[in-house]
MIZABA-897234 format. One line per 3 residues: number of its first residue (from 1); for each residue z, y, x of C-alpha. Coordinates in Angstrom, 2 decimals. Layout:
NUM> Z/Y/X | ...
//
This chain:
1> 111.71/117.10/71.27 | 110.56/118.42/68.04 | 112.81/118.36/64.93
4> 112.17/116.08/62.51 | 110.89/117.36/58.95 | 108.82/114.19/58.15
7> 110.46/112.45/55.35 | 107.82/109.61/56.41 | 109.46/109.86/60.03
10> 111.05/106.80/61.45 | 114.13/109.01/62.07 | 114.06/111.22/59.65
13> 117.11/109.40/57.58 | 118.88/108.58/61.33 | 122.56/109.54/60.96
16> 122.21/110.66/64.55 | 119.04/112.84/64.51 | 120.55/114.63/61.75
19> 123.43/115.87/63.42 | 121.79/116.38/66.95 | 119.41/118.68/65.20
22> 122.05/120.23/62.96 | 123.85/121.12/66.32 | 120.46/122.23/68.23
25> 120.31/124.77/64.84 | 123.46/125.25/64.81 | 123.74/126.92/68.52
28> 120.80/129.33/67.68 | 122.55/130.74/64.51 | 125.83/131.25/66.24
31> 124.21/133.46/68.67 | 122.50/135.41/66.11 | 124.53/135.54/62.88
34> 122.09/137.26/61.07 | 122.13/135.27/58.27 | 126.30/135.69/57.57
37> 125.99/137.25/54.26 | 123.02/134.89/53.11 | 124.67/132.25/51.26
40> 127.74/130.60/52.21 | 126.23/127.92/54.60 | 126.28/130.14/57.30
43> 129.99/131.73/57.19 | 131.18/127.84/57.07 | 128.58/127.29/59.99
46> 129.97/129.70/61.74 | 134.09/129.47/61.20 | 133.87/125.31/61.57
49> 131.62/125.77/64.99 | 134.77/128.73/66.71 | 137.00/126.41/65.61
52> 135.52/123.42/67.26 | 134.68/125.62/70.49 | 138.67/126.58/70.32
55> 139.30/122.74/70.71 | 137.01/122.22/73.36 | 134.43/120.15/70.84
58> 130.94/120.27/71.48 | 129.39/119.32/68.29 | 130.72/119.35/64.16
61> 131.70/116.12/62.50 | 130.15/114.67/60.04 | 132.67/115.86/57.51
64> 132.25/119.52/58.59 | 128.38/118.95/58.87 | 128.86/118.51/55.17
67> 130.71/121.43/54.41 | 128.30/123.49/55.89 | 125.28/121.44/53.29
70> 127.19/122.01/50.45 | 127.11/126.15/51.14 | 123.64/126.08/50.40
73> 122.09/127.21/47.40 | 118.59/126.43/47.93 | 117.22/129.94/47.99
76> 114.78/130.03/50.79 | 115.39/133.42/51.60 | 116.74/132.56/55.25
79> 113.75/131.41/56.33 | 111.89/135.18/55.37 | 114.28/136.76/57.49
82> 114.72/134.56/60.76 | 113.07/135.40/63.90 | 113.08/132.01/65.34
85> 111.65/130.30/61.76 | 108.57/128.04/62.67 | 105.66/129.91/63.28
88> 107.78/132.69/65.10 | 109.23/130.82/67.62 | 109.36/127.60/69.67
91> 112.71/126.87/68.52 | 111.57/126.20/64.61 | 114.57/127.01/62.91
94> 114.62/125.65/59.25 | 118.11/125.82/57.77 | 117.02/125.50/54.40
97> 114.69/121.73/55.52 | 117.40/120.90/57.47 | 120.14/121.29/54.86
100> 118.19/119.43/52.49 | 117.58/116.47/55.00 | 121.34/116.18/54.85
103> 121.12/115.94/51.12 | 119.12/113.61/50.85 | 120.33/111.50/54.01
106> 123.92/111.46/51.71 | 121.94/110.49/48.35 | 120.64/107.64/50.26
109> 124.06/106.13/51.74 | 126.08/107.30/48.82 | 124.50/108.05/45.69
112> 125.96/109.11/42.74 | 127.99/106.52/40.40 | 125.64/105.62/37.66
115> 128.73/107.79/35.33 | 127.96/110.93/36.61 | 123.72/110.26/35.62
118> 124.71/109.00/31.97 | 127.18/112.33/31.41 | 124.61/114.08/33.31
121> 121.86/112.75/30.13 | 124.43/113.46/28.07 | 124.77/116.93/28.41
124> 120.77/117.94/28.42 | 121.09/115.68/24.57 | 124.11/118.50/23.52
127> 122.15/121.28/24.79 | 118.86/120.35/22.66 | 120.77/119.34/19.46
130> 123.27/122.36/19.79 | 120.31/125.05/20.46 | 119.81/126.47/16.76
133> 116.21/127.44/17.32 | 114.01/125.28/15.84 | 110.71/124.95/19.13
136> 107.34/122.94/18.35 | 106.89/121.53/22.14 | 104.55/123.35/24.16
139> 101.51/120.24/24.59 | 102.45/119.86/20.65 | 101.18/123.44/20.37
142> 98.30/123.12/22.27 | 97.37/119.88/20.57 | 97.15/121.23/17.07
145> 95.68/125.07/17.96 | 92.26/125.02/16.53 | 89.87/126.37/19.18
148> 86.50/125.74/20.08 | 85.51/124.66/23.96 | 83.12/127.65/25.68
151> 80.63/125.99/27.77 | 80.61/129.26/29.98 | 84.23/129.67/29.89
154> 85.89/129.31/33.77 | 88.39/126.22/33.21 | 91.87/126.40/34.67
157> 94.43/123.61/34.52 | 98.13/124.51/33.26 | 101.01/122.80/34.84
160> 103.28/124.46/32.06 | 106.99/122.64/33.41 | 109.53/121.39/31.85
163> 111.32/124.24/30.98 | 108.42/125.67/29.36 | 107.69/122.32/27.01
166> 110.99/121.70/25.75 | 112.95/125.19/26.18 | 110.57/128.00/26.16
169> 107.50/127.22/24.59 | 106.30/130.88/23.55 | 106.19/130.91/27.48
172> 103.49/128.82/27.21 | 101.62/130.08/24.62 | 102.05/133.75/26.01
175> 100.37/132.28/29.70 | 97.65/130.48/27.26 | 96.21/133.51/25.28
178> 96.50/135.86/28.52 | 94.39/133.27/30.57 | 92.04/133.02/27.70
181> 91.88/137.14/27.60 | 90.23/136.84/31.07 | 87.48/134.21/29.71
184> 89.38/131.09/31.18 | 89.29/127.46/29.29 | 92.43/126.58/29.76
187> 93.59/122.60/29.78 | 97.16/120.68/29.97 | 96.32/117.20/30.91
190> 98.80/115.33/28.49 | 101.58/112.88/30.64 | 102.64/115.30/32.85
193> 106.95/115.21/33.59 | 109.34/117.48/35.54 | 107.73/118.51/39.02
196> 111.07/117.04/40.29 | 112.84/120.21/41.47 | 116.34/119.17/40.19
199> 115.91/115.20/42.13 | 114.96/116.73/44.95 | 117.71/119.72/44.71
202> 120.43/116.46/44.61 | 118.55/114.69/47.59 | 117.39/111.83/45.38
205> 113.71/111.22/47.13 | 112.98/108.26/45.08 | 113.14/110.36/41.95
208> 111.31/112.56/43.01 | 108.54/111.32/44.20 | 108.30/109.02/41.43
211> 107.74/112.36/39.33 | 105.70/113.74/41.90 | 103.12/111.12/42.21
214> 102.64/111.12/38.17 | 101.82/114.39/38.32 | 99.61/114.34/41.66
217> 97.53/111.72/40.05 | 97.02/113.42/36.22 | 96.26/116.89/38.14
220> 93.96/116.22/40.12 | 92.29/114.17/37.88 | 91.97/116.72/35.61
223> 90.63/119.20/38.79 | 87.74/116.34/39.06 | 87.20/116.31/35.58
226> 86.66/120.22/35.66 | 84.60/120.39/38.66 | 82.25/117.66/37.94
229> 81.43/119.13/34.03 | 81.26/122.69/35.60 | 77.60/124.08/36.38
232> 77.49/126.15/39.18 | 77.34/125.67/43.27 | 80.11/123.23/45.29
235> 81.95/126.53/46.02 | 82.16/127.63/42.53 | 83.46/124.50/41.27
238> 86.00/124.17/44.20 | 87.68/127.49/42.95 | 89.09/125.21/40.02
241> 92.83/126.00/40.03 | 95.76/124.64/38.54 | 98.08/127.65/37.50
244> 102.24/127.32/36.71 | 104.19/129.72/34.79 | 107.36/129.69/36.85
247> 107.38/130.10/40.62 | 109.96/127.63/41.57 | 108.14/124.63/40.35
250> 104.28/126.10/41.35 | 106.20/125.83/45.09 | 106.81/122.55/44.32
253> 103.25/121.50/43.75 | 101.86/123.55/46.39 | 104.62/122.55/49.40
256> 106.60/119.61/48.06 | 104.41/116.97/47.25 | 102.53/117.34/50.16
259> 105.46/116.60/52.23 | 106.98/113.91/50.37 | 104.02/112.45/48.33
262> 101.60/112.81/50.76 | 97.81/112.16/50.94 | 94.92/113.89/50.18
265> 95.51/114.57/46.14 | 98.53/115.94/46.83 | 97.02/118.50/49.95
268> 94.18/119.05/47.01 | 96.47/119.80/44.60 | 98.54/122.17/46.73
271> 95.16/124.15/47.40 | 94.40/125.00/43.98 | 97.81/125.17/42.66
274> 99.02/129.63/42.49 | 101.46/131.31/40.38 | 100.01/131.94/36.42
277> 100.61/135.72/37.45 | 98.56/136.30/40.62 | 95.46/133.92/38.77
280> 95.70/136.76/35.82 | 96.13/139.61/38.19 | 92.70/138.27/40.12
283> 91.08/137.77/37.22 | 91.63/140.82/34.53 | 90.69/140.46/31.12
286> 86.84/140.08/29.99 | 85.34/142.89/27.26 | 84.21/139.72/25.56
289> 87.36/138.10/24.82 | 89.98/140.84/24.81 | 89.88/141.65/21.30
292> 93.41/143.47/20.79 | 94.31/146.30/22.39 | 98.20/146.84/24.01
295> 100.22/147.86/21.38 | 101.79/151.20/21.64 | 103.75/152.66/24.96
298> 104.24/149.92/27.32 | 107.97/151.51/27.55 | 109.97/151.05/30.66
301> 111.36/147.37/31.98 | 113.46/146.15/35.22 | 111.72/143.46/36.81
304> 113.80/140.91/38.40 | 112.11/139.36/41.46 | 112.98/135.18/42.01
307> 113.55/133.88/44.96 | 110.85/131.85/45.18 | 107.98/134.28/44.40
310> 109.72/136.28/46.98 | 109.01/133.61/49.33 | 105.68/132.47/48.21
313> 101.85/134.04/48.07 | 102.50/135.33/44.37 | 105.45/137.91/45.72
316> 104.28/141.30/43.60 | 101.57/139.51/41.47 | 103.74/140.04/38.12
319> 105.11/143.21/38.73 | 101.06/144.62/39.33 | 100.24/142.76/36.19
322> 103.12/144.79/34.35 | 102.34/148.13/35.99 | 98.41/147.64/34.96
325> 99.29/147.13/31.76 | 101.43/150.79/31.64 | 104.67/149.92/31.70
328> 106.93/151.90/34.50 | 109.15/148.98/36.62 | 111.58/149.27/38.27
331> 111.99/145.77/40.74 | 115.70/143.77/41.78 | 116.40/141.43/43.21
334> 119.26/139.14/44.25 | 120.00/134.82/43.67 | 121.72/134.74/39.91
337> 121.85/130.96/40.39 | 125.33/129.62/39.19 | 125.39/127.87/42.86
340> 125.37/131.25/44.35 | 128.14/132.56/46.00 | 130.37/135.14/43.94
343> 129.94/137.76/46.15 | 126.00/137.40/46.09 | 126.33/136.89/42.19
346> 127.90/140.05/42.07 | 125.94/142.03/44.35 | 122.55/141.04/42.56
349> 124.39/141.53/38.94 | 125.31/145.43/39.88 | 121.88/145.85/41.51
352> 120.32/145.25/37.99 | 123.06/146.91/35.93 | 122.60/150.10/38.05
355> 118.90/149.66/37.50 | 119.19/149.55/33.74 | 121.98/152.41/33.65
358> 119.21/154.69/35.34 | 117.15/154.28/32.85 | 119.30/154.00/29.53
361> 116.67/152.16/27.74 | 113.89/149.40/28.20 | 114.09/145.62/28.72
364> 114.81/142.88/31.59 | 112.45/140.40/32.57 | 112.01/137.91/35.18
367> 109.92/134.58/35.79 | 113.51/132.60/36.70 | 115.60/131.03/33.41
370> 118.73/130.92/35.17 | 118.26/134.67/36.36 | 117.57/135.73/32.76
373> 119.83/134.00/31.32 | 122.68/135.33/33.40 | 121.43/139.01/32.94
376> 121.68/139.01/29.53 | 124.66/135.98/28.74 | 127.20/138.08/28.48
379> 125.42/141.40/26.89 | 122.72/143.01/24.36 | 120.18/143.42/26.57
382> 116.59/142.25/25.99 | 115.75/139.55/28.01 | 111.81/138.29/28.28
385> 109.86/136.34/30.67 | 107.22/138.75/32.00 | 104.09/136.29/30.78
388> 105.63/136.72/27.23 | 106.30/140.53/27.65 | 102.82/141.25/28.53
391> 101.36/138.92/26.06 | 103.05/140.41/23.33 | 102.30/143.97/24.41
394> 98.57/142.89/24.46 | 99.17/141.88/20.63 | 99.00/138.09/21.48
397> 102.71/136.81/20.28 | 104.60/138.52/17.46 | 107.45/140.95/18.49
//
């Protein structure tokens, strides 16, 4: 019988499937162990299942089922690496679907007291009021920019996220005036909210797809609205696409939705949706429209790779972009999310301090906050998002 990954499946919240699929998995990773250093979902996996083989058990209970959930991270990485991952074998091992399943299967039958969402709310009003650095919202920005609409311009919808709107808005405006370099008309249909990404991280499916289907709805309207004003043939217009700054959330709207939204605007949305950086790195800048020239030596910069544009089509896109544009990068990797284990916090903390040490000089960038933000928390070093970097060595942004 085929797992079940259908959150519109009959069984897909069944107690029962869950953990007869979570010991089908279960059996394949204990033979292989591949994955032991990943993340610490597998370790547990792995001690819980010899100890229940010592006892003569068959199968984890649900307790230890949960253990081994709440070792996960949410990387994706495990998937890259497996040989038995769907499409590589019959078997269709997906730890990281099947861990969330279980998330979401214990949001449903236990959700979280309504105390723990107020201090949640609470927290994201500190951080806003505390932050000393006075931001004009991103859709503000684009609201009040004075620029006229090119009738031969190539139109390109901006899903600019959350983060982007309310935390990092020069983000925004970095992605704006590079797209516009390379003759593009770009839009931000007004409305849009969170792709979701933190509901669904909790396993809170009615959040999320309350988010997702707001968003579904005032993208691909805004794809119609492009295609239909747009001269050209059926093809042409089709190649409208809807570009995000941040990988985690342009997987989102290209995987997500589709599986827990559903229908057709969602599987439209998902085809035009690619990372901000592989749009600019197929389409360079135009003569016509790039009117300042990089400024100075691009200089030297260590590129820290996300997980998810490791995992998705863009993998490579920004660090070509950076290398086109002159500067010399040097590429890490390694999960700095706080849910990471210490051990792989460490690891992927020395990988870029040795990276930075070789060199002596330069700056760190990377398309993940929380990566950046742990880089350079608890030293001086430069920290920029890559978008930004390149923008302002283009002499878009002020330095």
């Amino acid at each position: 019988m085929a797992p079940v990954t259908d959150p519109f499946h009959p069984r897909y919240f069944d107690q029962r499937d869950l953990g007869d699929e979570l010991d089908r998995v279960g059996a394949v990773c204990a033979g292989c162990r591949a994955c032991v250093e990943r993340c610490e979902a597998f370790p547990r996996l792995f001690e819980l299942l010899d100890g229940a083989a010592a006892t003569g058990r068959h199968r984890l209970t649900p307790d230890e089922q949960q253990v081994v959930v709440d070792g996960c991270f949410d990387c994706g990485l495990c998937v890259l690496a497996c040989p038995d991952a769907p499409g590589r074998s019959d078997r269709a091992i997906d730890v990281r679907q099947l861990l969330q399943r279980a998330r979401e299967l214990r949001h449903r039958d236990h959700p979280p007291p309504v105390t723990t969402r107020i201090a949640a709310g609470a927290r994201r009003l500190v951080t806003r009021v505390s932050d000393p650095r006075p931001r004009t919202r991103f859709t503000t920005w684009m609201a009040q920019r004075s620029s006229s609409p090119n009738d031969g311009a190539r139109p390109v919808v901006m899903f600019p996220t959350c983060h982007v709107e309310h935390h990092a808005p020069e983000i925004g405006r970095a992605g704006v005036g590079l797209l516009e370099q390379t003759g593009a008309d770009c839009r931000v249909p007004s409305g849009l909210v969170c792709c979701g990404a933190p509901q669904l991280a909790a396993g809170d499916v009615a959040g999320f797809v309350e988010s997702g289907r707001r968003n579904v709805r005032l993208l691909t309207e805004a794809l119609g609205a492009h295609r239909s004003d747009r001269d050209g043939d059926a093809a042409d217009r089709d190649r409208v696409e809807v570009v995000v700054p941040l990988p985690a959330c342009a997987e989102i709207l290209r995987s997500q939705y589709v599986r827990y939204v559903g229908g057709s605007d969602a599987e439209l949305l998902a085809e035009a949706t690619v990372d901000l950086a592989a749009h600019l790195l197929e389409h360079p800048p135009s003569m016509a429209e790039a009117t300042s020239e990089p400024t100075g030596d691009a200089g030297a910069v260590t590129l820290h790779l996300p997980c998810r544009s490791r995992t998705a089509p863009a993998d490579g896109a920004i660090a070509e972009l950076l290398r086109r544009d002159g500067f010399e990068v040097t590429e890490v990797s390694g999960c700095l999310s706080p849910r990471a284990p210490q051990a792989i916090l460490a690891a992927a903390a020395t990988e870029v301090a040795v990276a930075i040490g070789s060199r002596g000089d330069g700056v760190v960038s990377s398309a993940c906050p929380t990566a950046l933000g742990a880089i350079v928390a608890s030293s001086t070093i430069v920290g920029v998002h890559p978008l930004e970097l390149l923008a302002r060595h283009r002499g878009l942004l002020d330095n």
